[in-house]
C-alpha positions in Angstrom: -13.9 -3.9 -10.3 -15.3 -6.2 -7.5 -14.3 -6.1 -3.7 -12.3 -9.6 -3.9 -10.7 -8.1 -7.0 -9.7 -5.1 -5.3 -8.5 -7.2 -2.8 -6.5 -9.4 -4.1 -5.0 -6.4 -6.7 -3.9 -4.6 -3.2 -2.4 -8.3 -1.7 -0.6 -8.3 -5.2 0.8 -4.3 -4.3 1.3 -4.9 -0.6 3.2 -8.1 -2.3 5.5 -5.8 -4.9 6.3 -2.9 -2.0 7.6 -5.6 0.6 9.9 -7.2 -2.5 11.0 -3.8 -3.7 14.7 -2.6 -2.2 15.0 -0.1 0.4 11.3 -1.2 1.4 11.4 -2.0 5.1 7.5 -2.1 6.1 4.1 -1.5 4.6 2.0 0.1 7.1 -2.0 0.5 6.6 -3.0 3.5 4.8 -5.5 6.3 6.1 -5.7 9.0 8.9 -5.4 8.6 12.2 -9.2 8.8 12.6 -9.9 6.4 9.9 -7.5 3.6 11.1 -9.1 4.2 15.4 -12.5 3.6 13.2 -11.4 0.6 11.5 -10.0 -0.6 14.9 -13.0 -0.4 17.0 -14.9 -2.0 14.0 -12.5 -4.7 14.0 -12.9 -5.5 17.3 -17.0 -4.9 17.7 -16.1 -8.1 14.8 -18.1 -5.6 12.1 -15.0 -5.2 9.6 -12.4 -8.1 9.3 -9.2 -7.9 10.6 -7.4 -9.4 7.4 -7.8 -7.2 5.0 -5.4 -5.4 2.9 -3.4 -2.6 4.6 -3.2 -1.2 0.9 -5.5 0.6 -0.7 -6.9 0.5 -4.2 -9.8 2.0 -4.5 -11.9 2.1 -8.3 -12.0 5.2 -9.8 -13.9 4.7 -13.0 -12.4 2.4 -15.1 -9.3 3.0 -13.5 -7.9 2.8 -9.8 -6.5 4.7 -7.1 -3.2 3.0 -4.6 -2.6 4.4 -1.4 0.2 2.9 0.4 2.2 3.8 3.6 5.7 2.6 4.0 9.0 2.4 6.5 11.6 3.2 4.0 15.7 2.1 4.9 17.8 5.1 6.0 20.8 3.5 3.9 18.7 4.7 0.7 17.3 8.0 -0.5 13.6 7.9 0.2 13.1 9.4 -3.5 14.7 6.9 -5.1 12.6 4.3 -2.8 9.5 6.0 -4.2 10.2 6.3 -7.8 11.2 2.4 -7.7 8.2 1.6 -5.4 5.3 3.3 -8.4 7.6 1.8 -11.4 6.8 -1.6 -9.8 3.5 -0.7 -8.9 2.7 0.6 -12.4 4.4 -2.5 -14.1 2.2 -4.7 -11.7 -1.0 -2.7 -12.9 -0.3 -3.2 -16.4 0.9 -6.4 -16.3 -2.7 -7.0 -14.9 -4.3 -4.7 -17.6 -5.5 -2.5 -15.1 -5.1 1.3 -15.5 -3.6 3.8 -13.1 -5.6 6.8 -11.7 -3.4 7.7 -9.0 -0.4 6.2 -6.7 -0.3 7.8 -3.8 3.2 6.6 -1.4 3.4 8.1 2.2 7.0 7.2 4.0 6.1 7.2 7.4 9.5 5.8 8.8 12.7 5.8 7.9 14.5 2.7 9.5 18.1 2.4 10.4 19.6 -1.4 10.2 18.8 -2.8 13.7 15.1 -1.5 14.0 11.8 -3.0 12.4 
């Protein structure tokens, strides 16, 4: 799999989190470290600012989705996350593309009047 598919096969995951209920936000995936890296490369204008905040990464003939997300506090997170890799699976084999790992981080839970 090719960087512009990998690309536009994380668009299409960022795509299915933000439409999945109980989703609030889709933040970029990585440590700390990574994402002050990708920052300074950004702005040294040595890595684009536009690319996918999800990641899916080729792992053989397979691939690998990281995503981070703000999760509603009206819902259980668990159920969020079960919901959240169904979609993500249907999406990958819709595409005929074959799972090697999902990986879902909530890094917020948001009440009603934040975002």
């Amino acid at each position: 799999m090719g960087t512009q598919e990998r690309e536009e096969l994380a668009a299409a995951v960022e795509a299915t989190l933000r439409s999945t209920p109980g989703v609030r936000s889709v933040y970029r995936s990585g440590s700390l470290i990574s994402n002050l890296l990708r920052v300074g490369a950004e702005a040294i204008g040595v890595r684009k600012d536009d690319e996918p905040i999800v990641s899916v990464v080729a792992a053989g003939d397979a691939v690998a989705v990281e995503a981070t997300l703000g999760v509603d506090s009206g819902a259980r997170s668990a159920d969020i996350l079960r919901d959240v890799h169904t979609a993500i699976d249907a999406l990958l084999g819709a595409r005929g593309v074959r799972r090697e790992s999902i990986t879902l981080t909530v890094a917020h839970v948001q009440t009603s009047g934040t975002s």
